[in-house]
N, CA, C and O of each residue as an XYZ file, in Angstrom:
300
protein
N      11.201     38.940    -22.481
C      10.944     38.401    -21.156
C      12.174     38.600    -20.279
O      13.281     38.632    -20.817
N      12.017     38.769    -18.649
C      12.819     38.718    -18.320
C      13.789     37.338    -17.856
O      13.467     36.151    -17.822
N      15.008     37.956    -17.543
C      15.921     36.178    -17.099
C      15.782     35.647    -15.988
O      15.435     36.326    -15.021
N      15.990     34.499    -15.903
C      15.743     33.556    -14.437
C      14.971     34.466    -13.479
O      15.447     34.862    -12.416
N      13.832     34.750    -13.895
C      12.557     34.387    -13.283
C      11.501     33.419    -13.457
O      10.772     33.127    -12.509
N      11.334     32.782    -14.859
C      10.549     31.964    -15.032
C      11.007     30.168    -14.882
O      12.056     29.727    -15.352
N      10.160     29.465    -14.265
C      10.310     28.207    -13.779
C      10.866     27.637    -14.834
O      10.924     28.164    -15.945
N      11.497     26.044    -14.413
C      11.982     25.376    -14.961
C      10.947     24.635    -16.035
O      10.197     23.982    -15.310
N      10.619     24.463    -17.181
C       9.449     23.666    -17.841
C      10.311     22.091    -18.193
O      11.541     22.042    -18.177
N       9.663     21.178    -18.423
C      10.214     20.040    -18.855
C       9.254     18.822    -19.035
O       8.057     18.950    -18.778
N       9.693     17.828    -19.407
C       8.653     16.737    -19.699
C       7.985     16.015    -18.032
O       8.674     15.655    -17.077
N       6.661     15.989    -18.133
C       6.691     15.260    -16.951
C       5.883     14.175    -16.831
O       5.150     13.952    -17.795
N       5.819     13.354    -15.782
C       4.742     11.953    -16.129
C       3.847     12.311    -15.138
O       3.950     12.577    -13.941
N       2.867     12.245    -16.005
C       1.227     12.013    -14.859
C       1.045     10.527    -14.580
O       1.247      9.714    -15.482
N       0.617     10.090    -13.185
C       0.365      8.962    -12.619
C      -1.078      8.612    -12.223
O      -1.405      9.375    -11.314
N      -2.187      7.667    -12.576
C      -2.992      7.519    -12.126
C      -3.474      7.117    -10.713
O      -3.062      8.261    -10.905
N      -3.736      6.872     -9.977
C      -3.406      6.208     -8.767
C      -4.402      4.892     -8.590
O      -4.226      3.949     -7.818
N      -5.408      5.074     -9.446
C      -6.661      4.019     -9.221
C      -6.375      3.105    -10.404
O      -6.291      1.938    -10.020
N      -6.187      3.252    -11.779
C      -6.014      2.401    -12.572
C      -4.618      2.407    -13.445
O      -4.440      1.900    -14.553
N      -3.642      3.156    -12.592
C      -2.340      2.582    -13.239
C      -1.733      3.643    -14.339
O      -0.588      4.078    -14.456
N      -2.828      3.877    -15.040
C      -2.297      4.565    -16.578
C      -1.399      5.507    -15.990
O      -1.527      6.027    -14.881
N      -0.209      5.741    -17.059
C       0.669      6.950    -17.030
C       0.543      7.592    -18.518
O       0.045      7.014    -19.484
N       1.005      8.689    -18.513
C       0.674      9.753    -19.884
C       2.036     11.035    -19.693
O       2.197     11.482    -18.558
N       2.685     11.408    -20.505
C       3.732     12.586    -20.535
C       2.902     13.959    -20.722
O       1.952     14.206    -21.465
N       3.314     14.444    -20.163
C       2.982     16.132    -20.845
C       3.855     17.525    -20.485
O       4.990     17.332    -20.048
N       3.566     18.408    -20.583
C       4.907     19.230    -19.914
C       4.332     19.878    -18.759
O       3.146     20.204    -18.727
N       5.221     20.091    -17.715
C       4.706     20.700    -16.590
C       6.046     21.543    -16.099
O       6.946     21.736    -16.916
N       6.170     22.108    -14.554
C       7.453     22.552    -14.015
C       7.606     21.717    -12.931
O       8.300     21.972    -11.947
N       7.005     20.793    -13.099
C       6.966     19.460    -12.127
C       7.294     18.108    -12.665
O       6.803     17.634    -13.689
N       8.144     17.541    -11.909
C       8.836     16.115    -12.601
C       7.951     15.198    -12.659
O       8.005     14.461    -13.643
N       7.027     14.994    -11.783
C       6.093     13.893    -11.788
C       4.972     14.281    -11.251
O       5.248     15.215    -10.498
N       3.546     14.005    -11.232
C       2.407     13.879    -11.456
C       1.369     12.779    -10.702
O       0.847     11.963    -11.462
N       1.155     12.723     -9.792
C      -0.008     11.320     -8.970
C      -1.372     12.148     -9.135
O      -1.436     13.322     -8.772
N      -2.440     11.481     -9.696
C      -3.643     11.676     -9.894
C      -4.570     10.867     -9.046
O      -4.228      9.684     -9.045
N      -5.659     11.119     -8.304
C      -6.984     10.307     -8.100
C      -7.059      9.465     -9.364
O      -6.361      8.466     -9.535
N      -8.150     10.034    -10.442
C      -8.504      9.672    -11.679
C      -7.914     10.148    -12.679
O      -7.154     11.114    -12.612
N      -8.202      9.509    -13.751
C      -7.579     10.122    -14.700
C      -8.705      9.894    -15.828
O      -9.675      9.307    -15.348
N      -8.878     10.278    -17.560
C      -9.780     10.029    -17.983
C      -9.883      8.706    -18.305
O     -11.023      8.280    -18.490
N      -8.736      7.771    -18.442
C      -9.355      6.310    -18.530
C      -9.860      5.250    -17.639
O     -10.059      4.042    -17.762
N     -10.078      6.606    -16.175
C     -10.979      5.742    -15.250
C     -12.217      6.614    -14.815
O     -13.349      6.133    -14.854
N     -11.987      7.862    -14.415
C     -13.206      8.741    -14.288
C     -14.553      8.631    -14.720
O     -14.620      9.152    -15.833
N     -15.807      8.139    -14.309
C     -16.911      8.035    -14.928
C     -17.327      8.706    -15.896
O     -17.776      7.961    -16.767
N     -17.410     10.176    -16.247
C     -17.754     11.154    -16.862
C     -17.530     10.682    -17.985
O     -18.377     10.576    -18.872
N     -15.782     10.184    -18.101
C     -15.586      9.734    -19.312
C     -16.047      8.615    -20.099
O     -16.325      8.650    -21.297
N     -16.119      7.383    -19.146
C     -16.005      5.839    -19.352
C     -17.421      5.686    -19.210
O     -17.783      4.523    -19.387
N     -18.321      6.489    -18.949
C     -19.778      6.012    -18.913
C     -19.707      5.326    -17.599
O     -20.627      5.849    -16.972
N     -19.265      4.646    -16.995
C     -19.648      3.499    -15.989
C     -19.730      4.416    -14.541
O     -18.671      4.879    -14.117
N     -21.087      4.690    -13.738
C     -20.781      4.936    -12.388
C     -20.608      4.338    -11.704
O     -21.477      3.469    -11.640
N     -19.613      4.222    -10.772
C     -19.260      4.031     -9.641
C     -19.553      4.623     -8.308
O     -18.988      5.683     -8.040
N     -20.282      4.139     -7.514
C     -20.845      4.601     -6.081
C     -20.257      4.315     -4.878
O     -20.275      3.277     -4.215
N     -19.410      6.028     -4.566
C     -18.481      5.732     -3.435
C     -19.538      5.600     -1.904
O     -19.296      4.692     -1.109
N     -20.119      6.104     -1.767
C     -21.547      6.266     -1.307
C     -22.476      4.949     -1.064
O     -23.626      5.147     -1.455
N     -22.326      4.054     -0.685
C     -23.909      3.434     -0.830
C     -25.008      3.501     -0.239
O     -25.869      2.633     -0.383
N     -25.147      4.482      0.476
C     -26.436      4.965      0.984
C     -26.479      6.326      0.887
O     -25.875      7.052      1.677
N     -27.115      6.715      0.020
C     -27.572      8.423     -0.107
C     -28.787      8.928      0.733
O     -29.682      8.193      1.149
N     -28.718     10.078      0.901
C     -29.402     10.788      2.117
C     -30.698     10.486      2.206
O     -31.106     10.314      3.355
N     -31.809     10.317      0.954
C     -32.909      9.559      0.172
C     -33.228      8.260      1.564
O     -33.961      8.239      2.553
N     -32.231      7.305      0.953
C     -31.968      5.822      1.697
C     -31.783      6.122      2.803
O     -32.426      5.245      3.381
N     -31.383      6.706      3.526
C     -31.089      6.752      5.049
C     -32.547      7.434      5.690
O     -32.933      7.223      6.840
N     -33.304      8.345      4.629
C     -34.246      9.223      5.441
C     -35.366      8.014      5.116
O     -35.974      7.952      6.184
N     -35.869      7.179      4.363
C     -36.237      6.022      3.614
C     -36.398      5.248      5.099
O     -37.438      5.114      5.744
N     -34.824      4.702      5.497
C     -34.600      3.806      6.319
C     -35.430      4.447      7.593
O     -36.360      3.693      7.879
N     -35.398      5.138      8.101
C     -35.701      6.115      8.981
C     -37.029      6.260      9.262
O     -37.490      6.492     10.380
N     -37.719      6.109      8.127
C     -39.357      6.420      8.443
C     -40.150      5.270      8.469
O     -41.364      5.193      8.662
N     -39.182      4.214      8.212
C     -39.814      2.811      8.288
C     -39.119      2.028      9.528
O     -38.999      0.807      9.629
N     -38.715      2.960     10.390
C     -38.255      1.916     11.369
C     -39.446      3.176     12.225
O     -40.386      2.771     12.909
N     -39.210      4.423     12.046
C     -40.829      4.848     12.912
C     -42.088      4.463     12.716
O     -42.841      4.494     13.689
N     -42.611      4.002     11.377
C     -44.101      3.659     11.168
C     -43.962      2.267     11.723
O     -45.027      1.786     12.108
N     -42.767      1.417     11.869
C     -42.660     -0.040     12.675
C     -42.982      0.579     14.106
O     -44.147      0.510     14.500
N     -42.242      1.037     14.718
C     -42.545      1.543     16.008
C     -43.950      1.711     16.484
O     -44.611      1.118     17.336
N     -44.254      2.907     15.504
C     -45.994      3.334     15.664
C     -47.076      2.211     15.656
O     -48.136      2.127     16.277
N     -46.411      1.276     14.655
C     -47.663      0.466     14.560
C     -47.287     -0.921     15.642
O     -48.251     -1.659     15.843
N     -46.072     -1.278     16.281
C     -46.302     -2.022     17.474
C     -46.579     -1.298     18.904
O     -46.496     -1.923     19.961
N     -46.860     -0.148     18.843
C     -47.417      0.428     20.342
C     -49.105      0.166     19.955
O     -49.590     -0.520     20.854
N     -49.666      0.351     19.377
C     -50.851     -0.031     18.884
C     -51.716     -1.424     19.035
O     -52.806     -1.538     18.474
């Protein structure tokens, strides 16, 4: 390989940002801030969480029942 071209490697800490956990691993970066990590991420933990509470469904839902209200007080 050639010399001082390749980055610095070293230990670094990953940071969770939502539930705290920290974990080492090696990177060329000293430190690490994450969204999720796997001991909060749904995928992993089974549990969903809904950043969302109205999906497009519910809003088009909401929508056709405030027109059939309409329709049926001009009547």
């Amino acid at each position: 390989m050639k010399k001082d071209i390749h980055p610095e490697y070293h230990k670094c800490t990953v940071t969770c940002v939502s539930c705290g956990a920290t974990f080492e691993t090696g990177s060329t970066m000293k430190e690490i801030k994450v969204d999720t990590c796997s001991n909060c991420h749904p995928f992993y933990t089974g549990k969903q969480r809904f950043v969302q509470s109205d999906g497009r469904i519910d809003k088009f839902n909401k929508k056709l029942a405030k027109a059939e209200a309409a329709k049926s007080n001009e009547k």
